[in-house]
N, C-alpha and C positions, 0 to 999 in steps of 0.2 A: 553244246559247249558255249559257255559266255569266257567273255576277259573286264578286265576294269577299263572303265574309262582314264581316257590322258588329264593330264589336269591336276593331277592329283599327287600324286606320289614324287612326278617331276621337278627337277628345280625350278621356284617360281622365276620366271618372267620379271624385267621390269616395271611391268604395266598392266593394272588391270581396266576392266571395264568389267560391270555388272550389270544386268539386264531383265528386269523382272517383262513380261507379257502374259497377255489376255490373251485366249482365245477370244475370234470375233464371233462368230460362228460355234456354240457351244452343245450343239447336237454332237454324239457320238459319230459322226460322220464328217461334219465337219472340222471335228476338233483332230483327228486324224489325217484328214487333207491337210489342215493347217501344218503335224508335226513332220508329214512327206516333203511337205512343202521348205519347213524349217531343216531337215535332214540335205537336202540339193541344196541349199546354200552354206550350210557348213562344208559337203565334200567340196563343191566349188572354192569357196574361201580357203579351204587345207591343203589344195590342187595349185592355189597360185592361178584358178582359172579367172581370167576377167570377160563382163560382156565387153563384144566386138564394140568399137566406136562408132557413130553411123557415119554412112558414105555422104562424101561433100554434095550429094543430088539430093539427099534424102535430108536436110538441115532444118525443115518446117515440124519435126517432130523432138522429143527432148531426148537427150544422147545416154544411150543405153547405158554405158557406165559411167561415175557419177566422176573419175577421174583424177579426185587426192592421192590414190597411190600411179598415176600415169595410165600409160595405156599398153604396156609392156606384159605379157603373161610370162611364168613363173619367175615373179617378182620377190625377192627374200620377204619371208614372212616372218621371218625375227624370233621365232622359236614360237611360234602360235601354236597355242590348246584351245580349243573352245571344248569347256565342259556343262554338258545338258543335267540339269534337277528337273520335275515336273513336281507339285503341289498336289494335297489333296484335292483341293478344287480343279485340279487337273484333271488328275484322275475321275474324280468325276464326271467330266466332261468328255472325257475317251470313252465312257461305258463302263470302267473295271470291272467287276462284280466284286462284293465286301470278301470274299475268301481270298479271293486274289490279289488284294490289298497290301501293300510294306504295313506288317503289322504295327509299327509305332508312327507311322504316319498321320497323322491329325494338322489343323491350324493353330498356327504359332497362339499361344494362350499368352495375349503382350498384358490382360491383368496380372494373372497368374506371375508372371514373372515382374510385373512393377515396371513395365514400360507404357508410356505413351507416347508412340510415334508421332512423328510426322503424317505420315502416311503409311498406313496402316495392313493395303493390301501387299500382299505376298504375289500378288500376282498365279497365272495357270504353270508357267513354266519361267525357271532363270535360267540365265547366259553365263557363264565363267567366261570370260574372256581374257587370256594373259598373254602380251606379247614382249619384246625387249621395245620394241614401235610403238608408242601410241595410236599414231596415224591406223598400225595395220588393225586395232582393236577397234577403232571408230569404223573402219571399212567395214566391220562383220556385221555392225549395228544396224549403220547406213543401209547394207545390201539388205536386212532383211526388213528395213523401213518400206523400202522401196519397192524389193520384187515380193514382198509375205504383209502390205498393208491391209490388203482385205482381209486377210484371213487370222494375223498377230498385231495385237497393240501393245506399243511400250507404254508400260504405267510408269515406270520409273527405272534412272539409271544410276550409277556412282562409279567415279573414278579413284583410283589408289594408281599411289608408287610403292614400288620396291623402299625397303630398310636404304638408309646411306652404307656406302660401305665403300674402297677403294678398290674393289674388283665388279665392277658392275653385274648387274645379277646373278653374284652370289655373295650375297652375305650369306656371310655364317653366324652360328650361334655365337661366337667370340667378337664378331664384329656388330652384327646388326642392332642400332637402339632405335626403340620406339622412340617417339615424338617428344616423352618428359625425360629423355635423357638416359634413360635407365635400358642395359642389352636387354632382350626380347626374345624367347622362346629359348632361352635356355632350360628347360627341363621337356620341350616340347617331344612329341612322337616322334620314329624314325621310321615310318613304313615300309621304306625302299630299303633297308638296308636290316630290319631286327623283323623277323620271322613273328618274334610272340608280340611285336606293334603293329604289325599289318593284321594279327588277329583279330585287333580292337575296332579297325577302322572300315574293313571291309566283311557284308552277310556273309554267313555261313551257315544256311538253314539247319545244317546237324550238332550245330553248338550253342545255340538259341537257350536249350536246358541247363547253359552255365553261366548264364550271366548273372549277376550278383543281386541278391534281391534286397527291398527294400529295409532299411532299419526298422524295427517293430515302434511303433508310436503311442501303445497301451503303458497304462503306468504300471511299473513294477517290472514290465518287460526285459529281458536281457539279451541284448544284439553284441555288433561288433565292438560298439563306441561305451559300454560295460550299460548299466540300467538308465532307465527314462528318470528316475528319479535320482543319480545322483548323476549321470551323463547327459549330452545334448538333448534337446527334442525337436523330433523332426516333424513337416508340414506334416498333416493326417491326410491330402489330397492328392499327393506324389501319383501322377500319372503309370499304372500296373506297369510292369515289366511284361515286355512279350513273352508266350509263352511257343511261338512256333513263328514260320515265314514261309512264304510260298516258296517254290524253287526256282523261281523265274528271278526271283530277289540276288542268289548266289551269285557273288562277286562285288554287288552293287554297294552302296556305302548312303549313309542320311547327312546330308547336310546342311548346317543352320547358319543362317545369316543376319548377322545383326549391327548394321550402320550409326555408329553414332560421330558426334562428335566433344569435344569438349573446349574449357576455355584455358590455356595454359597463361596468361597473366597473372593472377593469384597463385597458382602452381609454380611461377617461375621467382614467385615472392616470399616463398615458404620456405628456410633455412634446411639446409641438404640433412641435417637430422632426420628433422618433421618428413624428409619425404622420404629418406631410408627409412623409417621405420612405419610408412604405410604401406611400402612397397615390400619390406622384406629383406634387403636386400643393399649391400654397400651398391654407390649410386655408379664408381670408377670400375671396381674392382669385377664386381657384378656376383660377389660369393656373397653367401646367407650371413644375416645381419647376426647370427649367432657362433660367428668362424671370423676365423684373421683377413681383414682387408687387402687380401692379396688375391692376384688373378688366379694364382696356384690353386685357388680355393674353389673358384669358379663351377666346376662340376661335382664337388662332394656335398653329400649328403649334411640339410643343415641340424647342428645339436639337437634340435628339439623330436628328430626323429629317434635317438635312442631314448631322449628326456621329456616329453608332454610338459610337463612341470617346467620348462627352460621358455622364461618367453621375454628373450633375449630380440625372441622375433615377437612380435606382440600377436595374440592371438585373433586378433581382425586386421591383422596385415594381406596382403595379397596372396604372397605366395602362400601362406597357409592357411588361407580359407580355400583358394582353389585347389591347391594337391597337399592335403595334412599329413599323406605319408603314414596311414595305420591301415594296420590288418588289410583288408579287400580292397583299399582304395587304388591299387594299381589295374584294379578290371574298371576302374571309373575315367582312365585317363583318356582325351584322343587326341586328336591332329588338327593342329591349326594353321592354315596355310592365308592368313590375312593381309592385309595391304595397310598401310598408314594412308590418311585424306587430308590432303593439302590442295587446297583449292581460296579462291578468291570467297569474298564475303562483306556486305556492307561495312564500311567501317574498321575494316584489319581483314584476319586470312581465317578461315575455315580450317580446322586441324581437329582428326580425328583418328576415327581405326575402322575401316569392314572387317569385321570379325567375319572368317570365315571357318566352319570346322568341320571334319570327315568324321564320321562313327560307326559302329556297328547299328548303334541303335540312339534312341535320341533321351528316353526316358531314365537309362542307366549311365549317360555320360552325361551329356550338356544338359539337359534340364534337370538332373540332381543337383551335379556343381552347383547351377545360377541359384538356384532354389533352396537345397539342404543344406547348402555350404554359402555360399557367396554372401545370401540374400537373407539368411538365418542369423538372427541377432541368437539366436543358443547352437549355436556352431562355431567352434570346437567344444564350448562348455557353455552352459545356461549365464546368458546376460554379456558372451562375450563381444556383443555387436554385430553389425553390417559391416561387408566389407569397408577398410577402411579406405584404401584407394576410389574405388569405384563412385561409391556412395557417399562420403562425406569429403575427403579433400580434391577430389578431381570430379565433382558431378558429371553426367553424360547429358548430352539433348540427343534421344533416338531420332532417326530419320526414316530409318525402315528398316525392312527384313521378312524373311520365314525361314519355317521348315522345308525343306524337299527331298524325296528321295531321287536320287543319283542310279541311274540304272546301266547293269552293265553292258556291253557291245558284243554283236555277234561274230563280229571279224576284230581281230586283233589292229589290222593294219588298214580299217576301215569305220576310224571313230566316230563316223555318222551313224551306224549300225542300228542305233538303241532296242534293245531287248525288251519290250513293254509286251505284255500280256494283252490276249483277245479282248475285243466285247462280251459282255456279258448276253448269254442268249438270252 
């Protein structure tokens, strides 16, 4: 029996910290010592357990624990999750053997998708870190700097906050705005709480034969979005849809990380028209740009989903490249559980978003959206653009990211657990 990891499904945290590492040591034996090694300081870190301080005799040597949260054990941990992903390079470095494998698991394709990082590695394994504490999110880093250096390198980190909201961690869809002003996850997933959302977001090796296959890309073909020739056309290189999962997989969930940020100057110059109508969406009210400017409106369905032809919302707006609301695209949606980045910066502030998202799978949800939809200048119809937001009025500068699969735990009340598959003999 597995369960899902924490992290996930929970109300976010104040605070995140992100945490890509290397293994140092990339033999199947070491890269397992390494993740034993990483499993004792997360139960430690979720125990509230601290090393002892050394004794005032013993001062000629440097003091076991590093001491920003005191020296006090179980110390409130502010609602701490740490959630583990491992990479395909990870896996490879554990030994998997290829059967054994999260069948959509691969290295994030940053061509493929039109980014050019910063930096570029995904690293062996990422950190989910969310606390209501900062401090207690730098501790988990710290400790595994400290007592897992030989064995894990940090390649790279990012910090996020929580949405503003006047109940601290919890905003809600009603309250929470991203960065340009505009609420934020309102159409989002409910996994905790809608039975056929949690389908989407977490494997289920016996449902794998339902997931939604590719639009057909030969001309004359007839899929969901009607023929190639008078409807969209989509990439010919659309990474296959799985067609099976191990059973070690059941529970666990894929998820994609992708750090950017942007310049909100120019954005903050653009007459609230201009940006309701890249976004989709009245900028106050937060109901679709094709419904009455009232909050009232806020969670109903926008026109264009009974009218296609209604492009009141424009058809390279946001909301309707990423969820156009026809035939299958509700097996396309998932869960985004991200942080806004605010942080300091030469010359002004750093603001952006860690896009973080939970899936079933990676090739029918996140990389169709970025790809079929977002990133498809003939998505919703031929010639109707790039996203507008994204790509033309609020460009991105990536920093980083990947893929990872998210594996589930073998004790419920024991989230170090992780449920990884053998060596390959």
């Amino acid at each position: 029996m597995s369960f899902r990891q924490a992290g996930i499904t929970n109300r976010s945290p104040e605070h995140l910290v992100l945490a890509a590492l290397d293994f140092v040591d990339r033999s199947p034996t070491g890269a397992r010592t390494a993740i034993a090694g990483l499993a004792n300081v997360v139960q430690r870190e979720l125990r509230s357990d601290l090393d002892p301080p050394n004794p005032p005799a013993n001062k000629d040597v440097p003091s076991e624990e590093t001491g920003e949260l005191g020296f006090n054990e179980n110390y409130d941990r502010a609602h701490l999750t740490i959630t583990m992903g491992v990479s395909s390079t990870g896996l490879d470095a554990l030994g998997v053997a290829p059967e054994e494998r999260p069948a959509d698991l691969r290295p994030i394709p940053w061509g493929q998708l039109g980014d050019n990082p910063q930096n570029p590695a995904s690293g062996d394994v990422v950190l989910q870190i969310c606390s209501d504490d900062v401090y207690v999110c730098e501790h988990v880093v710290r400790r595994v700097e400290e007592e897992q250096g030989e064995a894990l390198r940090v390649i790279w980190t990012q910090i996020g906050s929580q949405r503003y909201t006047g109940r601290p961690g919890r905003a809600s869809r009603e309250e929470g705005r991203a960065l340009i002003g505009f609420l934020d996850g309102t159409s989002n997933l409910n996994p905790r709480r809608l039975e056929e959302d949690k389908r989407l977001v977490f494997v289920d090796p016996d449902a794998v034969g339902g997931y939604p296959p590719h639009p057909p890309t030969q001309p004359g073909a007839t899929g969901p979005y009607g023929t190639t020739t008078t409807g969209p056309i989509f990439p010919a290189d659309l990474t296959p849809v799985p067609t099976s999962e191990p059973e070690w997989t059941r529970h666990g969930t894929y998820m994609t990380v992708r750090v950017s940020t942007f310049d909100t100057t120019p954005w903050d110059d653009r007459t609230q028209d201009e940006q309701e109508l890249a976004v989709g969406r009245f900028k106050v009210s937060g109901a679709s740009r094709d419904l009455q400017d009232e909050s009232r409106f806020l969670n109903a369905e926008p026109a264009y989903v009974a009218n296609q032809g209604n492009v009141d919302v424009p058809l390279d707006a946001h909301t309707r490249k990423a969820n156009p609301r026809r035939s299958d695209d509700a097996q396309r949606r998932l869960f985004r559980r991200g942080y806004p980045v605010v942080g300091a910066a030469p010359g002004g502030m750093q603001r952006g978003l860690a896009f973080i998202s939970f899936a079933r799978s990676i090739s029918t949800q996140f990389e169709f959206i970025f790809r079929a939809w977002l990133r498809n200048p003939d998505f919703p119809q031929q010639g109707a653009g790039l996203d507008r937001l994204l790509f033309n009025v609020l460009p991105e500068t990536v920093l980083c990211g990947g893929y990872y699969f998210v594996p589930p735990v073998r004790k419920s009340n024991e989230p170090w657990t992780w449920a990884l598959p053998d060596t390959a003999a």
